[in-house]
Jmol script that loads the backbone (N, CA, C; Angstrom):
load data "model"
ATOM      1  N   UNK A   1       2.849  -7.322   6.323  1.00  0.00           N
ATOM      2  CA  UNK A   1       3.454  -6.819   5.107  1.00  0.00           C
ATOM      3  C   UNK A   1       2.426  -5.976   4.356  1.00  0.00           C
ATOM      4  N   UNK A   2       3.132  -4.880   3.747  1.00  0.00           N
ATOM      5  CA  UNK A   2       2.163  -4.008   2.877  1.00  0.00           C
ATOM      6  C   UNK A   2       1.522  -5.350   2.285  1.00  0.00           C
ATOM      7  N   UNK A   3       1.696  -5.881   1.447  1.00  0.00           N
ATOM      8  CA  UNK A   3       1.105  -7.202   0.059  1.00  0.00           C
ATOM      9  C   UNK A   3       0.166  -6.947   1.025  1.00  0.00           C
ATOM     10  N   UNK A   4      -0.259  -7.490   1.890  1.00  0.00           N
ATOM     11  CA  UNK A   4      -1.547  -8.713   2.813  1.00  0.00           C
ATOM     12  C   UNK A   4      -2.518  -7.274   3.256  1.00  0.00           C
ATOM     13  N   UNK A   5      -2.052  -5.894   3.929  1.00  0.00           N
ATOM     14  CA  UNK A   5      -2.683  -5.338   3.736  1.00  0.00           C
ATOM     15  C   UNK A   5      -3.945  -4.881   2.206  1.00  0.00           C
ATOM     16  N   UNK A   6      -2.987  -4.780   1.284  1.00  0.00           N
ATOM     17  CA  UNK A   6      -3.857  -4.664   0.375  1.00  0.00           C
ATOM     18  C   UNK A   6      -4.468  -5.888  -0.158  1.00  0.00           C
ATOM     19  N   UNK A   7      -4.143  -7.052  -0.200  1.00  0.00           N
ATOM     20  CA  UNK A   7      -5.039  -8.124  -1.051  1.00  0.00           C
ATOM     21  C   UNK A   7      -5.826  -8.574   0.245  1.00  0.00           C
ATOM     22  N   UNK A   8      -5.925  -8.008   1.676  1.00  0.00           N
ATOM     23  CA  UNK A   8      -6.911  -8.390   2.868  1.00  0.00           C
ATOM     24  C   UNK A   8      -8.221  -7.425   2.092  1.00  0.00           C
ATOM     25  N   UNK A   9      -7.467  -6.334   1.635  1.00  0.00           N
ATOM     26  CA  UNK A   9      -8.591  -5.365   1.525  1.00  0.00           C
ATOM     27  C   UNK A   9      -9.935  -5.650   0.619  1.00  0.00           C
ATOM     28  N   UNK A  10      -8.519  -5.692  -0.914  1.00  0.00           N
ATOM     29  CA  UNK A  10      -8.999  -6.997  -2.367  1.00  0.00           C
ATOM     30  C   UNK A  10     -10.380  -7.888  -1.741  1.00  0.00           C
ATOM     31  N   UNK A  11      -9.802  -8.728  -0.670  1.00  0.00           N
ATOM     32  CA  UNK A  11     -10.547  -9.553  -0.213  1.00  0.00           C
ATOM     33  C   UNK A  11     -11.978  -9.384   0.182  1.00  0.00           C
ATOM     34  N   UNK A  12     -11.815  -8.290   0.430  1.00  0.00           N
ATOM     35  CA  UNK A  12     -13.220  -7.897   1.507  1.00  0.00           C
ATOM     36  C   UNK A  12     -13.065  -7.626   2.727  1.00  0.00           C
ATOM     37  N   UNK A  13     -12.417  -7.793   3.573  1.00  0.00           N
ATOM     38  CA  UNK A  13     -11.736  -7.593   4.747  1.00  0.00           C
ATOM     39  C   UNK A  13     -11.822  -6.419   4.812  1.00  0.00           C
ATOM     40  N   UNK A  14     -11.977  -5.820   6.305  1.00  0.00           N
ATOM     41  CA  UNK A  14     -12.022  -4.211   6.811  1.00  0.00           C
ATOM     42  C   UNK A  14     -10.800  -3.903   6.269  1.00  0.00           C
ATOM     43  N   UNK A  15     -10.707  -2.237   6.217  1.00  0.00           N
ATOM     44  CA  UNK A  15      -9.737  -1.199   6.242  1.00  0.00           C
ATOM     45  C   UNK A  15      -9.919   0.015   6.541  1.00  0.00           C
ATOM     46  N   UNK A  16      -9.045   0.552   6.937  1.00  0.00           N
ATOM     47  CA  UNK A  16      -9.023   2.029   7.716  1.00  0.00           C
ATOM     48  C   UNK A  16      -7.387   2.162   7.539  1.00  0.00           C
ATOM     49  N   UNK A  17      -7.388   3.419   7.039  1.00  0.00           N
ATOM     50  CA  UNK A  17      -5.995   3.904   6.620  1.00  0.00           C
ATOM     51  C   UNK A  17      -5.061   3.443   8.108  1.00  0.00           C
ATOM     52  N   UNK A  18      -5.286   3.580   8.904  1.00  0.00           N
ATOM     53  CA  UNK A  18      -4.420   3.177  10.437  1.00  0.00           C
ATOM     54  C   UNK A  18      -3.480   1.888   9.899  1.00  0.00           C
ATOM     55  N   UNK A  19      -4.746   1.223   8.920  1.00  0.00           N
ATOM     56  CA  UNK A  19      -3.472  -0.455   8.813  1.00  0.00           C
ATOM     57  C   UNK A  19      -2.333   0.214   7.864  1.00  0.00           C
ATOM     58  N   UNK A  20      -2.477   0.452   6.700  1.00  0.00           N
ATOM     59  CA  UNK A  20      -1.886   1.172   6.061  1.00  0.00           C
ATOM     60  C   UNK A  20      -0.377   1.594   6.764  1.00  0.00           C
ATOM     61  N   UNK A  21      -1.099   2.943   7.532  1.00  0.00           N
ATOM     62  CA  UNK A  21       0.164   3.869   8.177  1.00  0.00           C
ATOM     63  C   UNK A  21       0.959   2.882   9.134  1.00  0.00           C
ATOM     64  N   UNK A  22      -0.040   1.575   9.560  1.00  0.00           N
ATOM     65  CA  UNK A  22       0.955   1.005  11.064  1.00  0.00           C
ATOM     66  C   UNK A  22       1.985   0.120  10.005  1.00  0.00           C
ATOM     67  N   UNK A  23       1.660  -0.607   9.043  1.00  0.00           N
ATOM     68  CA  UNK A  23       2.188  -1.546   8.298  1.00  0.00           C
ATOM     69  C   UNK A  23       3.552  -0.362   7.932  1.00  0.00           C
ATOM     70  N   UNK A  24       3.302   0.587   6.948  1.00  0.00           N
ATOM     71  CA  UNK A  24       4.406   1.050   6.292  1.00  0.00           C
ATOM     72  C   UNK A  24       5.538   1.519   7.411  1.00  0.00           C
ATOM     73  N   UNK A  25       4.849   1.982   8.664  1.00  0.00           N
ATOM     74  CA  UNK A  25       5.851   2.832   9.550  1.00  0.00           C
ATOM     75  C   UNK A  25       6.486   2.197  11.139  1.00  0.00           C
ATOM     76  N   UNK A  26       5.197   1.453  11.532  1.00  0.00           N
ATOM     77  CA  UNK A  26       5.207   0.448  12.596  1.00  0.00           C
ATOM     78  C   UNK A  26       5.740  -1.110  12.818  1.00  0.00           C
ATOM     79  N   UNK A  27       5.848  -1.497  11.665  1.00  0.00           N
ATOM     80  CA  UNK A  27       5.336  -3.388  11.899  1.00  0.00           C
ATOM     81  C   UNK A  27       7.275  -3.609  12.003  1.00  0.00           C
ATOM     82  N   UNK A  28       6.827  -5.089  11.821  1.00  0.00           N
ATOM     83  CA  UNK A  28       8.238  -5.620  11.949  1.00  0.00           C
ATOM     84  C   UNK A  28       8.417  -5.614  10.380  1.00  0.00           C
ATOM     85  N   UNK A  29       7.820  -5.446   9.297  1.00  0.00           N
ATOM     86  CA  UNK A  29       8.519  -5.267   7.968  1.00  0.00           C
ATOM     87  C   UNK A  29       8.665  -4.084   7.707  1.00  0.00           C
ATOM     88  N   UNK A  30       8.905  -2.671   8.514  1.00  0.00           N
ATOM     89  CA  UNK A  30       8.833  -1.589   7.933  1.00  0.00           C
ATOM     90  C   UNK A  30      10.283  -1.470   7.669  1.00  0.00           C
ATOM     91  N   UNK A  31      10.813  -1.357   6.626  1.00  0.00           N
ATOM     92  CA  UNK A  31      12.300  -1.293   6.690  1.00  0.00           C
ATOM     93  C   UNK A  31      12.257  -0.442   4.750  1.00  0.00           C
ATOM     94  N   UNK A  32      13.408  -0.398   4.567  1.00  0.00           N
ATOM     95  CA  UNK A  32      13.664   0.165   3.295  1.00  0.00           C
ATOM     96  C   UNK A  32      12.981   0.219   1.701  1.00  0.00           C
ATOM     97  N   UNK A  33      12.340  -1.001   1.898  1.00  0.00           N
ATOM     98  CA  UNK A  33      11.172  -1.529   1.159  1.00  0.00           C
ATOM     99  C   UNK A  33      10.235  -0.522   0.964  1.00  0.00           C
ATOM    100  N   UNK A  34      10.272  -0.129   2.104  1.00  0.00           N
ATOM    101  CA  UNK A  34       8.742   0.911   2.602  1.00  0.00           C
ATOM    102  C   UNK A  34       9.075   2.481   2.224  1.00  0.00           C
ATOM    103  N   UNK A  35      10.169   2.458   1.766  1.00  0.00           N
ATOM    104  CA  UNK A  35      10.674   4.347   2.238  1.00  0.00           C
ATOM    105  C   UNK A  35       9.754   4.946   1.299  1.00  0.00           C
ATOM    106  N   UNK A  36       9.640   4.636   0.515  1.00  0.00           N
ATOM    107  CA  UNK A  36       8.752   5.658  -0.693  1.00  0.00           C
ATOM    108  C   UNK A  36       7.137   5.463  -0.679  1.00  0.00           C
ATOM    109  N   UNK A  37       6.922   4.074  -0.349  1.00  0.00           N
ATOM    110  CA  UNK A  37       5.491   4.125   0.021  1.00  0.00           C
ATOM    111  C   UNK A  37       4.833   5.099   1.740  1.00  0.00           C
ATOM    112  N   UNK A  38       6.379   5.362   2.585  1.00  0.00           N
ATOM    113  CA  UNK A  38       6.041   5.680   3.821  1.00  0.00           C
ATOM    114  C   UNK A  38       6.511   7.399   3.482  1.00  0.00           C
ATOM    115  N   UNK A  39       7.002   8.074   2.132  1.00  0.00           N
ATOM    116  CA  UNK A  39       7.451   9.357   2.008  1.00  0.00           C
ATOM    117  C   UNK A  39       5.822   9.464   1.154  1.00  0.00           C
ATOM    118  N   UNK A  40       5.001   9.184   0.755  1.00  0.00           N
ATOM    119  CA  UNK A  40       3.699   9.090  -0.082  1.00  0.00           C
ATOM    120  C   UNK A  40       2.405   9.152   1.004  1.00  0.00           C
ATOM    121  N   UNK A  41       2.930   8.882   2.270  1.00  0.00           N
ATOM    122  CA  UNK A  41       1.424   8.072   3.148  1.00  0.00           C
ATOM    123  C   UNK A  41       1.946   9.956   4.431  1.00  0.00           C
ATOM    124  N   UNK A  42       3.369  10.366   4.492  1.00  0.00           N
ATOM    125  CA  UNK A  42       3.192  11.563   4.766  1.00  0.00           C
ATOM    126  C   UNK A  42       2.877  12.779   4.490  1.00  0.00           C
ATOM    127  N   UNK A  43       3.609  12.971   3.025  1.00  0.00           N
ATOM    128  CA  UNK A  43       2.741  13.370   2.083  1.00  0.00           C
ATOM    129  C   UNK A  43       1.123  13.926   2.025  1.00  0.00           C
ATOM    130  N   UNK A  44       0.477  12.872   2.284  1.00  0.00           N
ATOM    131  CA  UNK A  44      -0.961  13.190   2.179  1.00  0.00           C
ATOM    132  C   UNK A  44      -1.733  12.858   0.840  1.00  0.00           C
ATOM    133  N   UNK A  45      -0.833  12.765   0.077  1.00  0.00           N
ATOM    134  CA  UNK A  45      -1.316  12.652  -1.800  1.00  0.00           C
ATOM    135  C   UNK A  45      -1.755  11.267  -1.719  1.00  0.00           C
ATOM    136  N   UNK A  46      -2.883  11.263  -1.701  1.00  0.00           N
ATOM    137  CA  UNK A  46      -3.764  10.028  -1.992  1.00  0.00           C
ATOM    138  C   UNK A  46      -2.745   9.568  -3.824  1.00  0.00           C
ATOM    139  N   UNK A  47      -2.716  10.100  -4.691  1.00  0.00           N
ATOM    140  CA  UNK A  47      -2.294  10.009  -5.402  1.00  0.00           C
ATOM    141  C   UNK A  47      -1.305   9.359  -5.988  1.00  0.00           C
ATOM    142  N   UNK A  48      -0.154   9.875  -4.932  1.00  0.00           N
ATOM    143  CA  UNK A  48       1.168   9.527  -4.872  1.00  0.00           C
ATOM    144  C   UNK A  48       0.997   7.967  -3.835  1.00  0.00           C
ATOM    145  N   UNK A  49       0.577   8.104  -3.200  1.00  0.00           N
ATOM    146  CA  UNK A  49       0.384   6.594  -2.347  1.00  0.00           C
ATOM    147  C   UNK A  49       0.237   5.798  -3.064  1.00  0.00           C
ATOM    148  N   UNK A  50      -1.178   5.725  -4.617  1.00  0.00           N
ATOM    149  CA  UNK A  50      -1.875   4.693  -4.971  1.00  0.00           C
ATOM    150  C   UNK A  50       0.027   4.561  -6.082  1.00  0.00           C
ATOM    151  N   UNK A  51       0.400   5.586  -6.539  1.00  0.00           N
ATOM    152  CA  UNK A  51       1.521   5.539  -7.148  1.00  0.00           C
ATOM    153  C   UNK A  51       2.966   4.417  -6.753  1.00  0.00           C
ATOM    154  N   UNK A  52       2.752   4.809  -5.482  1.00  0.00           N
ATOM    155  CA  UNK A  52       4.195   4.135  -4.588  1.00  0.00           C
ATOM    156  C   UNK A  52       3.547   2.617  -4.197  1.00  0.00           C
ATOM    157  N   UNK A  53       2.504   2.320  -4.123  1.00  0.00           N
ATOM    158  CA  UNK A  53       1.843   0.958  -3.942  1.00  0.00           C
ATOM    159  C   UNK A  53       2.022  -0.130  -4.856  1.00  0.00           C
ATOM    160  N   UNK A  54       1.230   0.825  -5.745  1.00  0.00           N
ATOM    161  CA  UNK A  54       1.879   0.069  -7.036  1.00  0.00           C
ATOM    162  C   UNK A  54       3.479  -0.144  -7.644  1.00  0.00           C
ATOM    163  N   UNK A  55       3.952   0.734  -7.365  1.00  0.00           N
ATOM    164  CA  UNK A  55       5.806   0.407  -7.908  1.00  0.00           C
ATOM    165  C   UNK A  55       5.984  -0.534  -6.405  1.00  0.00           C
ATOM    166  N   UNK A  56       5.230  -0.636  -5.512  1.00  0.00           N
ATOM    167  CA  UNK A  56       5.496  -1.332  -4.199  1.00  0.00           C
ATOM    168  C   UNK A  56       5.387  -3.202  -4.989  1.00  0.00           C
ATOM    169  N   UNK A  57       4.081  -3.343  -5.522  1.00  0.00           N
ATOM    170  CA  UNK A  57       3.981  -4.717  -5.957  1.00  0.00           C
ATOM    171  C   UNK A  57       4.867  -5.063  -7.042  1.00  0.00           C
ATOM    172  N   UNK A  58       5.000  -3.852  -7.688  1.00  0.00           N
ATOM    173  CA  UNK A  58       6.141  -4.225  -9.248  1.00  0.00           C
ATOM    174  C   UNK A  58       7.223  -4.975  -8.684  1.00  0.00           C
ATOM    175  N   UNK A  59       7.828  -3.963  -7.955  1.00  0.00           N
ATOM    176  CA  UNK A  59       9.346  -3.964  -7.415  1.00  0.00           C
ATOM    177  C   UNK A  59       9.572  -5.424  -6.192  1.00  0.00           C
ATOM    178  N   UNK A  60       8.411  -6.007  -6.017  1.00  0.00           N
ATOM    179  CA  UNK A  60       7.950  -7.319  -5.238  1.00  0.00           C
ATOM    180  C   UNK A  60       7.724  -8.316  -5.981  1.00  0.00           C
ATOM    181  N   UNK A  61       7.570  -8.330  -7.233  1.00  0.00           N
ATOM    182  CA  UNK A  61       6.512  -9.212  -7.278  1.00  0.00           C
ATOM    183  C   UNK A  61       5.340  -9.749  -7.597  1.00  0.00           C
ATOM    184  N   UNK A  62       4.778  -9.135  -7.106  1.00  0.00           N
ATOM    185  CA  UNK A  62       3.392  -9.234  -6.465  1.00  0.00           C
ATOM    186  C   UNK A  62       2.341  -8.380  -7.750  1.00  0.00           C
ATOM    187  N   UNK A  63       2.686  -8.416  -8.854  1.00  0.00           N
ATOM    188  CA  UNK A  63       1.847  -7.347  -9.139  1.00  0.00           C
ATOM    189  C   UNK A  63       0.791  -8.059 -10.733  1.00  0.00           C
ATOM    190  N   UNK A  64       0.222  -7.002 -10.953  1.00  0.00           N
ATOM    191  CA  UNK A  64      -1.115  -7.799 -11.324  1.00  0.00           C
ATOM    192  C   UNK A  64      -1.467  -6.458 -12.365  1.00  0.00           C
ATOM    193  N   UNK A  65      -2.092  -6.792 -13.286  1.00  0.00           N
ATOM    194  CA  UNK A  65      -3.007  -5.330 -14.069  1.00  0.00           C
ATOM    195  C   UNK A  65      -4.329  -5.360 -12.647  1.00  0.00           C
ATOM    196  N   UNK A  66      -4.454  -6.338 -12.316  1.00  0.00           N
ATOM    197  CA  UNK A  66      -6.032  -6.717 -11.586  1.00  0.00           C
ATOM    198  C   UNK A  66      -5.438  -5.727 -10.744  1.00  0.00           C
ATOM    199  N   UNK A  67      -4.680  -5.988  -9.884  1.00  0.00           N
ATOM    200  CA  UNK A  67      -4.413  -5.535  -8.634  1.00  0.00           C
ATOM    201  C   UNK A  67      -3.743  -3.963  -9.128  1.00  0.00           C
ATOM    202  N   UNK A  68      -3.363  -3.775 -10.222  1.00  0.00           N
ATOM    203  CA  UNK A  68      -2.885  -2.351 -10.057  1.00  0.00           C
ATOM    204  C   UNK A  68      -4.775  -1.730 -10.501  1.00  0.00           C
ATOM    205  N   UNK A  69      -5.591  -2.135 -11.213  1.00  0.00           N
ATOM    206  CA  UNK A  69      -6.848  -1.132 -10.841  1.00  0.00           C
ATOM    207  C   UNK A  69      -7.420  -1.385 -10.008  1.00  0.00           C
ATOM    208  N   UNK A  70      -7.129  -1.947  -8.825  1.00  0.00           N
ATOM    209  CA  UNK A  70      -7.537  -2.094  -7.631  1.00  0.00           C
ATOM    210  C   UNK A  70      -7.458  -1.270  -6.844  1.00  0.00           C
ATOM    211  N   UNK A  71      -5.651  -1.169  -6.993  1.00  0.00           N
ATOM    212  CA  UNK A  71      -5.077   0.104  -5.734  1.00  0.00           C
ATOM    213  C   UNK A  71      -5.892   1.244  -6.298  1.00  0.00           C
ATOM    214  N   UNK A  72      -5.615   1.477  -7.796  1.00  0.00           N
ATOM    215  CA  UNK A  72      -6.199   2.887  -8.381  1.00  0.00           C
ATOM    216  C   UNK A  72      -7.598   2.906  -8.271  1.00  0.00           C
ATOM    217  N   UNK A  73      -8.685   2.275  -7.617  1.00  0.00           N
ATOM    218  CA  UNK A  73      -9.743   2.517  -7.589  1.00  0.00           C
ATOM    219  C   UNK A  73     -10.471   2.566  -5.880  1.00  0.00           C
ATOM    220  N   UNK A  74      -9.670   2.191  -5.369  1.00  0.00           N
ATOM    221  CA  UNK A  74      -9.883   2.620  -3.423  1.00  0.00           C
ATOM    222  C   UNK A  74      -9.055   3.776  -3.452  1.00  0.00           C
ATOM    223  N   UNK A  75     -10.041   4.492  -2.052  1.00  0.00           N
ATOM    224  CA  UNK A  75      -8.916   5.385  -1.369  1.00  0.00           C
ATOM    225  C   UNK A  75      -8.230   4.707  -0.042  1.00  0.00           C
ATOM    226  N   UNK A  76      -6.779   5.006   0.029  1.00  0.00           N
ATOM    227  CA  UNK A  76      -6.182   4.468   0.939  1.00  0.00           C
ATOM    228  C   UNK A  76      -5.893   5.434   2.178  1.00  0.00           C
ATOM    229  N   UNK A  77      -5.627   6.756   2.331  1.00  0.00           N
ATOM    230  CA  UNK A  77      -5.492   7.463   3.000  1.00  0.00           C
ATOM    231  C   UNK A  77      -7.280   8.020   3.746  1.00  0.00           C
TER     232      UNK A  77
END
end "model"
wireframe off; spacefill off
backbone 0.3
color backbone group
């Protein structure tokens, strides 16, 4: 799931945009959830990604002030 990608990252855990692109476009959760974080990661806009990540945890859940200057302070692409 996107979540575990980014709080693996949070964590300390490696990253390389590949997890990123396989999670949003590849995995067994890539489904509708993903469309705007996976229209952001083609894109190219580092920008728009850290954008769609974050409405990714809102719209989940999952979300945090911590964790939104988190996304906004890595690059993901």
């Amino acid at each position: 799931m996107l979540i575990d990608v980014i709080l693996d990252r949070e964590g300390g855990c490696g990253y390389t945009p590949e997890e990123l692109k396989y999670e949003a476009f590849e995995s067994a959760f890539a489904n509708d959830v993903y469309k705007d974080v996976q229209k952001a990661v083609k894109s190219g806009n580092e920008a728009k990604v850290k954008e769609e990540l974050i409405k990714y945890t809102k719209n989940n859940d999952y979300y945090s002030p911590k964790l939104e200057e988190y996304i906004k302070s890595v690059t993901w692409l």
